[in-house]
C-alpha positions, 0 to 999 in steps of 0.5 A: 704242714708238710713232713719238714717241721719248721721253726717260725723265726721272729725278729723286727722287720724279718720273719723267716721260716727255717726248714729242719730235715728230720732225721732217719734211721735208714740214713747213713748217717750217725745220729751224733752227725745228724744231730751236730748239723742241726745244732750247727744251723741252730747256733747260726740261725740264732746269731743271725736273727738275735732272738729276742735281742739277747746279747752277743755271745761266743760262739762254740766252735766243734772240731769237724773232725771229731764224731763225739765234739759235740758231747766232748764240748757239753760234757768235759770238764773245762780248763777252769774246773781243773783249776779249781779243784782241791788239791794238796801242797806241800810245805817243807817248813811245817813237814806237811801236806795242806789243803783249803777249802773255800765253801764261797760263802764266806763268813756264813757258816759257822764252825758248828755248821761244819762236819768232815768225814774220812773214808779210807784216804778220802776227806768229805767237807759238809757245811750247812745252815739253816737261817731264818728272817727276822720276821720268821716267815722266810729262812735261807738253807745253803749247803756246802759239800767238797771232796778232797783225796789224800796222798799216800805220802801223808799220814792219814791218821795225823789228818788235822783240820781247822775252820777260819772266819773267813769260810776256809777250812784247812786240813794238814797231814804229816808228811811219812818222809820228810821232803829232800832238802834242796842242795844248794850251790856251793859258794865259790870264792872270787879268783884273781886274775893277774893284770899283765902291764905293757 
């Protein structure tokens, strides 16, 4: 076998050889490019044959001119984490800052399954449950674990948390300032315009 290695592809009615060119630490080129080339020749190779017959996918698209896409791509948080993380909102009404937490298990646990811990401004949500079947020779274990900061506009020491049935915990805090008021627009009266008849 030559110093290539190659990679047997297998599909219905086609059975091709794709060569890989080994790469070389006295190639000008950066592991990062080497190793982008060949992932890029991987993902066309697998679109073209299916493997398989997996489904078709998306295909992931790297800035060429980016050394770093690929990891950039593998490693950075997405749009929808972003999104999904916990934060806080406030709410004029009550003077507060409130934050839920999901543990997206719904009814699950129970309020005695539940502990929360704070460290400084940091708020540490822990969730877990042991169940066991009916017939006591299998359990489920899920466990649930969220990190939430508290800003500094809030009272750390007013934190309160509550747990709903629906798997939900909310934790408030007083707000140190009250929020501005929002100033409203002064209502003005109708001015009558005086109607000139020719």
């Amino acid at each position: 076998m030559s110093s290539d290695s190659a990679c047997n592809r297998s599909h219905d009615g086609d059975r091709s050889v794709a060569h890989w060119t080994p790469f070389s630490m006295a190639s000008p080129v950066s592991i990062i490019g080497w190793f982008d080339n060949q992932v890029s020749r991987l993902q066309e190779d697998l679109f073209r044959h299916r493997f398989f017959d997996m489904p078709e996918i998306p295909q992931v698209v790297f800035d060429p001119q980016r050394r770093s896409r690929l990891f950039d791509a593998l490693f950075s948080p997405s749009v929808e984490e972003y999104d999904t993380m916990p934060s806080f909102r406030t709410n004029p009404s009550k003077n507060q800052i409130e934050c839920q937490l999901p543990t997206g298990c719904g009814d699950f646990f129970r309020p005695e399954d539940v502990e929360v811990n704070v460290s400084g401004r940091n708020v540490e949500f822990k969730a877990r449950r042991e169940q066991k079947s009916a017939d006591g020779h299998s359990y489920a274990v899920r466990e649930v674990r969220r990190m939430v900061t508290v800003p500094e506009t809030a009272d750390i020491n007013g934190l309160h948390a509550e747990f709903a049935p629906n798997g939900k915990l909310m934790i408030s805090a007083p707000l140190l300032t009250p929020p501005k008021a929002i100033e409203q627009p002064k209502a003005t009266a109708p001015v009558p315009i005086k109607i000139n008849r020719l």
